[in-house]
VEXGUTOR-133607 format. One record per residue: residue number from 0; residue in one letter; z, x, y of N, C-alpha, C in turn. Coordinates in nm, 2 decimals. Each point is the difference from the previous one (the first is absolute). Layout:
residues N
+-----+---+--------+--------+--------+--------+--------+--------+--------+--------+--------+
|   k | r |    n_z |    n_x |    n_y |   ca_z |   ca_x |   ca_y |    c_z |    c_x |    c_y |
+-----+---+--------+--------+--------+--------+--------+--------+--------+--------+--------+
| NUM | A |      Z |      X |      Y |      Z |      X |      Y |      Z |      X |      Y |
...
+-----+---+--------+--------+--------+--------+--------+--------+--------+--------+--------+
end
This chain:
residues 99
+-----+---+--------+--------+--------+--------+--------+--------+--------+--------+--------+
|   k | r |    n_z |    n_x |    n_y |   ca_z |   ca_x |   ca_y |    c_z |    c_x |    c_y |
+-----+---+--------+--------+--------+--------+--------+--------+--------+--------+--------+
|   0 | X |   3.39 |  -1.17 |   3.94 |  -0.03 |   0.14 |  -0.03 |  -0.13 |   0.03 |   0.07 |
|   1 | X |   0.02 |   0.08 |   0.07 |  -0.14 |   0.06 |   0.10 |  -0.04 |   0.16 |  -0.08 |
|   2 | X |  -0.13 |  -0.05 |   0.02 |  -0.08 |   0.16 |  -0.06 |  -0.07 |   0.03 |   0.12 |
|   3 | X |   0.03 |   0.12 |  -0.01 |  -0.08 |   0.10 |   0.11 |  -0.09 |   0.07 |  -0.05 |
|   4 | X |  -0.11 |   0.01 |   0.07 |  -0.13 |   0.07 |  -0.05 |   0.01 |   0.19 |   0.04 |
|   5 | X |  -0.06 |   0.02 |  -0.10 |   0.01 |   0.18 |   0.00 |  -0.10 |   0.02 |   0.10 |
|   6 | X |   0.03 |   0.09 |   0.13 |  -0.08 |   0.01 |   0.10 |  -0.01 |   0.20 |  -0.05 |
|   7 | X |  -0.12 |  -0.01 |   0.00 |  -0.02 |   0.15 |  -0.02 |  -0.04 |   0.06 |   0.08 |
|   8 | X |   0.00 |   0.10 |   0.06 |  -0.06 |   0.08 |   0.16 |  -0.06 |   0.11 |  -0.10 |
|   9 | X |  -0.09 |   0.08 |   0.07 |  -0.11 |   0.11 |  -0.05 |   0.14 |   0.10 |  -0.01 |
|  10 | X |   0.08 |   0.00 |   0.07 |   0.07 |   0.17 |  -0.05 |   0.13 |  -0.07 |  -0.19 |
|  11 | X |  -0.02 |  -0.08 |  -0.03 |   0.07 |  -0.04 |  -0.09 |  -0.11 |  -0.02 |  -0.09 |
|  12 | X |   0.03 |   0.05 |  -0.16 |  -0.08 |  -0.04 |  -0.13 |   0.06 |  -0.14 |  -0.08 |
|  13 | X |  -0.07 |  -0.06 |  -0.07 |   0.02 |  -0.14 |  -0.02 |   0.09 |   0.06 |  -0.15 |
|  14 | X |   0.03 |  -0.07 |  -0.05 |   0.09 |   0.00 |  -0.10 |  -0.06 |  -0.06 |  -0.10 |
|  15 | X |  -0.04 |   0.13 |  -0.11 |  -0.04 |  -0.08 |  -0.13 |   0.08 |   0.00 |  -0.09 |
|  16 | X |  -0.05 |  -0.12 |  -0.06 |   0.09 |  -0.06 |  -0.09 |  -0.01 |   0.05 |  -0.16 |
|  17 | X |  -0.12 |   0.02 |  -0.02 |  -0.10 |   0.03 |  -0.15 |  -0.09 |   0.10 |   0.05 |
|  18 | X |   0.03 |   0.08 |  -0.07 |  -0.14 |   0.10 |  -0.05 |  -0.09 |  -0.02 |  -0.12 |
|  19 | X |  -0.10 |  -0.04 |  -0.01 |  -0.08 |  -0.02 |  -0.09 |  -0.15 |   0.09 |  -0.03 |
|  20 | X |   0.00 |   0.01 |  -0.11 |  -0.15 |   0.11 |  -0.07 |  -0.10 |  -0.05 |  -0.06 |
|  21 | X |  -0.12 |  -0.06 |   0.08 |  -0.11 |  -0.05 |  -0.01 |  -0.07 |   0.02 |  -0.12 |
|  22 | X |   0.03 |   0.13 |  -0.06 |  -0.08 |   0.04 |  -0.10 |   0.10 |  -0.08 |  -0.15 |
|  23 | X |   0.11 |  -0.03 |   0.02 |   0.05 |  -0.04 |  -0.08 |   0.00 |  -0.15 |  -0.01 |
|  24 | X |  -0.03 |  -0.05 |   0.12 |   0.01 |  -0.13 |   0.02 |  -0.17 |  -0.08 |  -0.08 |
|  25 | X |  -0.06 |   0.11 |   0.02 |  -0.15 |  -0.02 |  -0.03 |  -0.03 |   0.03 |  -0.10 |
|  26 | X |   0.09 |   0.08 |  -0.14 |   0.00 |  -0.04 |  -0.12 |   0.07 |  -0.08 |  -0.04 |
|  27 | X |   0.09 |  -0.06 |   0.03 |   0.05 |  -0.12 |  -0.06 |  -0.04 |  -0.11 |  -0.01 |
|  28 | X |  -0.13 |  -0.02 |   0.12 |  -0.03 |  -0.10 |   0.08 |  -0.10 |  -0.01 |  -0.12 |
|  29 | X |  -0.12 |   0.14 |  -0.04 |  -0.10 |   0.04 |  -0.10 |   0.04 |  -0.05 |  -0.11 |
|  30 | X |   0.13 |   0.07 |  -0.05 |   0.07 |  -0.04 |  -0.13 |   0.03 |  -0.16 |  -0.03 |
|  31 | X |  -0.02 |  -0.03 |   0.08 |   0.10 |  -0.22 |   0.03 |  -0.23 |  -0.09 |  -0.03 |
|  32 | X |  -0.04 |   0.07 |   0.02 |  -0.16 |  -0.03 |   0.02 |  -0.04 |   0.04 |  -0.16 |
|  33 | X |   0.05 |   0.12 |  -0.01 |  -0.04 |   0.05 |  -0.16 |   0.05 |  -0.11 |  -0.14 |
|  34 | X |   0.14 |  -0.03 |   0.07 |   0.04 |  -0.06 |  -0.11 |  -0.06 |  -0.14 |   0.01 |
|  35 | X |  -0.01 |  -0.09 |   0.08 |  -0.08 |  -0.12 |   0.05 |  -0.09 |  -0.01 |  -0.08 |
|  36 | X |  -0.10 |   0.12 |   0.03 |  -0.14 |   0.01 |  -0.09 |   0.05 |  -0.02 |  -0.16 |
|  37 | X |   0.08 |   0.10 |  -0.02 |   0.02 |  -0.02 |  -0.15 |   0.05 |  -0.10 |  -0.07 |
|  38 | X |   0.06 |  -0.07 |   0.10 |   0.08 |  -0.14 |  -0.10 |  -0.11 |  -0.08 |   0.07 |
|  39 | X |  -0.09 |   0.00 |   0.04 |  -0.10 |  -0.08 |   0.02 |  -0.11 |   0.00 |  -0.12 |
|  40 | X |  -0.01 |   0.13 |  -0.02 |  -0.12 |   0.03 |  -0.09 |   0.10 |  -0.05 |  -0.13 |
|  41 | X |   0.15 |   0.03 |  -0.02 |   0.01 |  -0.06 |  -0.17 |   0.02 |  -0.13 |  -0.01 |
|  42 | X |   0.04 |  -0.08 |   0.12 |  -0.03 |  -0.18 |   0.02 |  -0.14 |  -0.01 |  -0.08 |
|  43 | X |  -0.16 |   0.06 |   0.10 |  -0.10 |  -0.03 |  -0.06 |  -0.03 |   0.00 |  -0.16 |
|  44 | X |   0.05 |   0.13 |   0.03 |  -0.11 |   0.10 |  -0.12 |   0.10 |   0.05 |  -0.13 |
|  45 | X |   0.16 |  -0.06 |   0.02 |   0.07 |   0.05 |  -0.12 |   0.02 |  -0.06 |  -0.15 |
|  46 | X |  -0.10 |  -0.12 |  -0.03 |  -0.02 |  -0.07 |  -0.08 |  -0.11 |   0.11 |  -0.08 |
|  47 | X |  -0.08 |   0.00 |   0.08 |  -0.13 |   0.04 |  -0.06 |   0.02 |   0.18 |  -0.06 |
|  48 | X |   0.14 |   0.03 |   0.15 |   0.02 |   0.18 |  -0.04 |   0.10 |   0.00 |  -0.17 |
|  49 | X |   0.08 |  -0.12 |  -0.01 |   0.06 |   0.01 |  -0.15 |  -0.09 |  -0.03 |  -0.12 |
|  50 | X |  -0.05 |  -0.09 |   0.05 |  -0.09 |   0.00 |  -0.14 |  -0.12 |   0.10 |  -0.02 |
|  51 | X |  -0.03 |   0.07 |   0.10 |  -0.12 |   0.11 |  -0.04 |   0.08 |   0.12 |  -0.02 |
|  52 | X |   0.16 |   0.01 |   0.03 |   0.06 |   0.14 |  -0.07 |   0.06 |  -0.04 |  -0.12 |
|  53 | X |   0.03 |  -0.10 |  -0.04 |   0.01 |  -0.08 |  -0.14 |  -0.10 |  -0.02 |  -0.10 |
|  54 | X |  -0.10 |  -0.02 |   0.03 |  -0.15 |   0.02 |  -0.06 |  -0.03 |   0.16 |   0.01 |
|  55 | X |   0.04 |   0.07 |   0.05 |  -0.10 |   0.14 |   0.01 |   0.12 |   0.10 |  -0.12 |
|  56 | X |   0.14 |  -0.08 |   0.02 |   0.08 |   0.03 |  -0.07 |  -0.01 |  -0.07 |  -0.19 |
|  57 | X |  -0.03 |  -0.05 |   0.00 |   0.00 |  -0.07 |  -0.14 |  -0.16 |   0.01 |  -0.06 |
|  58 | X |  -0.13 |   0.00 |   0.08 |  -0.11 |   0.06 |  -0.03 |  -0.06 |   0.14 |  -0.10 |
|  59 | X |   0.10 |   0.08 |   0.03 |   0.01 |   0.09 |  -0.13 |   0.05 |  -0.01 |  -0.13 |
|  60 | X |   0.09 |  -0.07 |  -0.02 |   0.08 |  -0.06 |  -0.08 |  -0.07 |  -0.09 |  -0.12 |
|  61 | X |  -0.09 |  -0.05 |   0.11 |  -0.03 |  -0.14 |  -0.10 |  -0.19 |   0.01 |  -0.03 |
|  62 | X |  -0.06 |   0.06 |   0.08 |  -0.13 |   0.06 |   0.02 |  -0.04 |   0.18 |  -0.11 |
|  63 | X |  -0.08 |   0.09 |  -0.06 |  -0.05 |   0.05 |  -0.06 |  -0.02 |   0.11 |   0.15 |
|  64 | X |   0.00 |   0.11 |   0.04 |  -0.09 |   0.06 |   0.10 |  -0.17 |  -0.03 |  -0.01 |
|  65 | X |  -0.06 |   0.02 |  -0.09 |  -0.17 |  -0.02 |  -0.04 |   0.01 |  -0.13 |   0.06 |
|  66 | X |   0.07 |  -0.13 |   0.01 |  -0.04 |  -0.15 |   0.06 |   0.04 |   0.02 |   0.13 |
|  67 | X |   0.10 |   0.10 |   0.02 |   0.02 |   0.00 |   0.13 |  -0.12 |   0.10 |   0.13 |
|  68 | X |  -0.07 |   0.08 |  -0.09 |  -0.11 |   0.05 |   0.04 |  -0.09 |  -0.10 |   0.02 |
|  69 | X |   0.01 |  -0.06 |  -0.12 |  -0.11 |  -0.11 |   0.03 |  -0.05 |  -0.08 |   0.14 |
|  70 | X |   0.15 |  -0.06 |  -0.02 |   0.03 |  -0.09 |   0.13 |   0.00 |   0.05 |   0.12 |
|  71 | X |   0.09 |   0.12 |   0.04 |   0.00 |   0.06 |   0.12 |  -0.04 |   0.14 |   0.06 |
|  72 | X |  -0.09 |   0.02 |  -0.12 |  -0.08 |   0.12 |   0.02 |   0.09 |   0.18 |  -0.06 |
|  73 | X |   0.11 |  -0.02 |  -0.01 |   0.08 |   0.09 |   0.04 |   0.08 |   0.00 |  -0.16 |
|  74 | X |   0.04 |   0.06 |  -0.06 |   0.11 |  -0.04 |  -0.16 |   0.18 |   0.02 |   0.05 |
|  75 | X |  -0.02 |   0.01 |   0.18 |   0.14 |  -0.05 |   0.04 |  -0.03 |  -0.13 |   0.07 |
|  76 | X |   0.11 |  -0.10 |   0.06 |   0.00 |  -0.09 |   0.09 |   0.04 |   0.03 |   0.13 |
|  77 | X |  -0.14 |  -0.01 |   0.11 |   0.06 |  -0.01 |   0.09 |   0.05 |  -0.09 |   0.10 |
|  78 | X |   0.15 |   0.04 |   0.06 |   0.05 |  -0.13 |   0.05 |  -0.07 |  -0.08 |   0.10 |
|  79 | X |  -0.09 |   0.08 |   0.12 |  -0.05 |  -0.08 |   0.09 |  -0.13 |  -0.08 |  -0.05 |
|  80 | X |  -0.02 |   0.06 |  -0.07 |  -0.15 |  -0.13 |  -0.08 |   0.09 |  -0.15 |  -0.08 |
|  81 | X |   0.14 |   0.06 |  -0.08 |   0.07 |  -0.12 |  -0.01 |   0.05 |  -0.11 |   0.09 |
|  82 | X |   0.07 |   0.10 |   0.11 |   0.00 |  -0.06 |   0.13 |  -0.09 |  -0.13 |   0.04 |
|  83 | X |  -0.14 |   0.10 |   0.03 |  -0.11 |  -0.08 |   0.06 |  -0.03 |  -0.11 |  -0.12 |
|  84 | X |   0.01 |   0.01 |  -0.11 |  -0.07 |  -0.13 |  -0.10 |   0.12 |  -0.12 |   0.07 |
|  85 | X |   0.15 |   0.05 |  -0.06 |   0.09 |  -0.12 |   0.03 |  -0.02 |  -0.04 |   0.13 |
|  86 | X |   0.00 |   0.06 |   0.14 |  -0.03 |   0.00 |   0.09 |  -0.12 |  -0.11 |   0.03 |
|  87 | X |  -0.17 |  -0.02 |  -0.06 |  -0.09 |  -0.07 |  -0.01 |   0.03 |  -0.11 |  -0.14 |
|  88 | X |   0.06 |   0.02 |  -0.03 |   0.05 |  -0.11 |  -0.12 |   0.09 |  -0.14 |   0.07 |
|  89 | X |   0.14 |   0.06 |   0.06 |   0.04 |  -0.05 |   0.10 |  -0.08 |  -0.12 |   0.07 |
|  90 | X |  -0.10 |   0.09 |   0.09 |  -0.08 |  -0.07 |   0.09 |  -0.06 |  -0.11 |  -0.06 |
|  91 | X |  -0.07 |   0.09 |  -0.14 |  -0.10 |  -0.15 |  -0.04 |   0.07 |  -0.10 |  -0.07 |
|  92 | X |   0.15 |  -0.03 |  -0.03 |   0.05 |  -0.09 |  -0.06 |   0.09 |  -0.11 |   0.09 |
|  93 | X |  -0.01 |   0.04 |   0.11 |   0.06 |  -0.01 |   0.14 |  -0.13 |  -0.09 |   0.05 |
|  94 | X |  -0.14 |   0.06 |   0.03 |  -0.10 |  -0.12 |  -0.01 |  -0.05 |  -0.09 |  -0.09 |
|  95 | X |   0.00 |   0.02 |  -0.11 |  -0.03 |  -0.05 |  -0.10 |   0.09 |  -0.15 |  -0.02 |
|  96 | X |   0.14 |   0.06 |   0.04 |   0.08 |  -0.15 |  -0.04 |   0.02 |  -0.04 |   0.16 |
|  97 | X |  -0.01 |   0.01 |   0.08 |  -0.04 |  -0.04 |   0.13 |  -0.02 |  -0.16 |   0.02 |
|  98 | X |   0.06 |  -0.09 |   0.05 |  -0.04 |  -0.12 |  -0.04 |  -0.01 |  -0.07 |   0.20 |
+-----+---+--------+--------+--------+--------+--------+--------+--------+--------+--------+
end
């Protein structure tokens, strides 16, 4: 079986195959990067994101508002200060047992 190559002269246009839209091609590409990040970030950080919506969830429940003023200034709980404790709690139990 012999293949011949497509000889194209200037008065003939080439033959496309696909037409393609950059702009589309360039959000999926964004979107494929987005999601990356995100199952990246809940590998790291989804330990720590269940237990500080679990704690921020059960905190009212079991806590007085006046103690929770106490503690975090505020007689609501806020999630990203729970965040950041479990977040630094994490850390220091992680060096602490470090062997």
């Amino acid at each position: 079986m012999d293949v011949e190559p497509e000889i194209v002269t200037p008065e003939q246009e080439r033959e496309r195959r696909s037409v393609s839209i950059p702009f589309f091609g360039a959000v999926f590409a964004g979107t494929t990067v987005l999601a990356a990040a995100a199952v990246m970030g809940l590998m790291l950080f989804g330990k720590v994101l269940l237990v500080s919506a679990v704690l921020s969830w059960i905190w009212p429940r079991v806590f007085s508002p006046d103690f929770t003023a106490w503690v975090f200034g505020t007689p609501t709980v806020p999630y990203w200060k729970i965040l950041l404790l479990c977040g630094l709690g994490t850390f220091a139990v992680r060096w602490l047992t470090k062997k």
